[in-house]
C-alpha positions in Angstrom: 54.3 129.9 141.0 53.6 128.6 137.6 52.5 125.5 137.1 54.4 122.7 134.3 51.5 122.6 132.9 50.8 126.0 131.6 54.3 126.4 130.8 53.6 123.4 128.3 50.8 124.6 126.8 52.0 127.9 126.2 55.3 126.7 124.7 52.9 124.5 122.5 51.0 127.3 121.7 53.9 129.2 120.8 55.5 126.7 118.3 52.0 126.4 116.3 51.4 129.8 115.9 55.7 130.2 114.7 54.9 127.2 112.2 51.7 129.1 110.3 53.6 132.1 110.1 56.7 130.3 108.9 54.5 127.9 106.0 52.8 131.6 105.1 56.1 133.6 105.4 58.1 130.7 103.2 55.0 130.1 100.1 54.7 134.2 100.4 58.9 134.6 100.3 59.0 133.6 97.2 55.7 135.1 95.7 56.1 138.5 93.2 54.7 140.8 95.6 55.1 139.4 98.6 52.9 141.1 101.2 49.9 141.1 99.6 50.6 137.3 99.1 50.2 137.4 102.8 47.4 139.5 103.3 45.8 137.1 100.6 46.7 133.9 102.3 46.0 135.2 105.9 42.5 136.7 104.9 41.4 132.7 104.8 40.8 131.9 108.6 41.4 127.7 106.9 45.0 128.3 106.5 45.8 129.4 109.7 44.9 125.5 109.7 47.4 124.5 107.3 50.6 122.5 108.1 51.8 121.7 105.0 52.3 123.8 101.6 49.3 120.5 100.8 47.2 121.9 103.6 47.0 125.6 101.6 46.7 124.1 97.7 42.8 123.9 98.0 42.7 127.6 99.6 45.0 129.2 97.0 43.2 127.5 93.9 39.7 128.5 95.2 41.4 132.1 95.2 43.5 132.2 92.4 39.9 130.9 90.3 37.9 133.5 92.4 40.8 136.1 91.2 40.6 135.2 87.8 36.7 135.2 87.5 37.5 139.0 88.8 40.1 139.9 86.4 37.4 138.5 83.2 34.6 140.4 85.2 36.9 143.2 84.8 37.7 142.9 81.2 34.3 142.5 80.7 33.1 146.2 81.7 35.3 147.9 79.4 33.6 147.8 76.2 34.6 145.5 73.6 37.5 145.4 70.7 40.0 143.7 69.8 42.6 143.5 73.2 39.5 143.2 74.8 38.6 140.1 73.3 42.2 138.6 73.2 42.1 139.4 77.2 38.7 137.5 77.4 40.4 134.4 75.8 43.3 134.2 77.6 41.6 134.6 80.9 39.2 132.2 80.4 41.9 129.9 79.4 43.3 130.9 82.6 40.4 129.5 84.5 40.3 126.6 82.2 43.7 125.7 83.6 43.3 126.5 87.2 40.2 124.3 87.1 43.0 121.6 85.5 44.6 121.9 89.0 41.6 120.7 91.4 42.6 117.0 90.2 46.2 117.3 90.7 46.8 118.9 94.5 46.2 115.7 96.2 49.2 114.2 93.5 51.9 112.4 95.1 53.8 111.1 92.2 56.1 112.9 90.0 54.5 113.7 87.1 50.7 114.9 88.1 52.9 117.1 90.1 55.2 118.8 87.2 51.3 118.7 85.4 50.1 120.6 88.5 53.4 123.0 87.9 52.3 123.2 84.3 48.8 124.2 85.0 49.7 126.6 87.3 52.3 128.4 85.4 50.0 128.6 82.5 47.2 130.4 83.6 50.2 132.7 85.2 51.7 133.5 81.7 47.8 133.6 80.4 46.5 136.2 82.8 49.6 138.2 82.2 49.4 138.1 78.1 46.1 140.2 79.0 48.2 143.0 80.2 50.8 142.4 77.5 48.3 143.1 74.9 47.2 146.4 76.4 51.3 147.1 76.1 51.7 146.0 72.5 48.3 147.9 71.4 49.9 151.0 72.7 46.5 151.6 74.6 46.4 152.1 78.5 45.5 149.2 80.1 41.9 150.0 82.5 42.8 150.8 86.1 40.0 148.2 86.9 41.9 145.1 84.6 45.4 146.3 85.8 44.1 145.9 89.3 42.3 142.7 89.0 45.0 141.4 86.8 47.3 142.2 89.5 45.8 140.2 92.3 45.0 137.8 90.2 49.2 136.7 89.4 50.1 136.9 92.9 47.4 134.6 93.7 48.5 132.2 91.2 52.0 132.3 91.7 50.9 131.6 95.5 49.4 128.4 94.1 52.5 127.8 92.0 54.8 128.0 95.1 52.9 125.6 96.9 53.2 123.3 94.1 56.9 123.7 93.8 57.1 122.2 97.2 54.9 119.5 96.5 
């Protein structure tokens, strides 16, 4: 016979383990691409921790910056010209916003919150003007950028739907 006991515990068990996949499953629903948005966010061991879109904020920005970082990297190792140095701006503009963001995840009011929004969107549009450049040049963009570039937006656009349900 079971015991009450075990049948709590697993029930509890059961519920946690439902709630992590349903905060991953709801920030990744409305991500771009959004099963690598959940290979991302699962990849971290802290957010199976995380309750709360709050909880992930911290995991997703150290990420999205780490992403970021790549994508420059990236543009980096291609040579130099003009796109490249338009990318090289805008991506470190990129970081310059994400690194805006550490202040504002612990916001509770309004407005650092729409600033948090701001940042966040921002360094999405930045990154992407990177591959929009390639585009306009009428040069192909690296396989190296388009793939850094790549992870790099659904990384942010994790951290901008957390902060949409801030």
């Amino acid at each position: 016979m079971v015991s009450k006991s075990f049948i709590l515990v697993s029930l509890a068990l059961v519920l946690l383990c439902g709630c992590l996949a349903d905060l991953v499953d709801d920030i990744c629903s409305a991500n771009i691409i959004p099963s690598l948005c959940n290979q991302v966010l699962r990849s971290d061991p802290r957010s199976q921790r995380a309750k709360t879109p709050r909880d992930l904020g911290p995991i997703a920005l150290n990420m999205a910056l780490e992403g970021t970082k790549a994508t420059l990297k990236a543009v980096q190792s291609v040579g130099k010209g003009p796109i490249v140095d338009t990318c090289i701006e805008v991506i470190e503009d990129a970081i310059d916003n994400l690194n805006g963001c550490r202040p504002l995840l612990d916001a509770t009011d309004r407005s650092k919150i729409s600033d948090l929004q701001t940042h966040t969107s921002t360094a999405l549009s930045d990154v992407s003007t990177c591959d929009d450049s390639y585009d306009e040049g009428g040069v192909n963009e690296p396989p190296q950028i388009s793939q850094a570039s790549k992870r790099a937006q659904v990384i942010i656009d994790i951290l901008i739907n957390i902060a949409n349900r801030l």
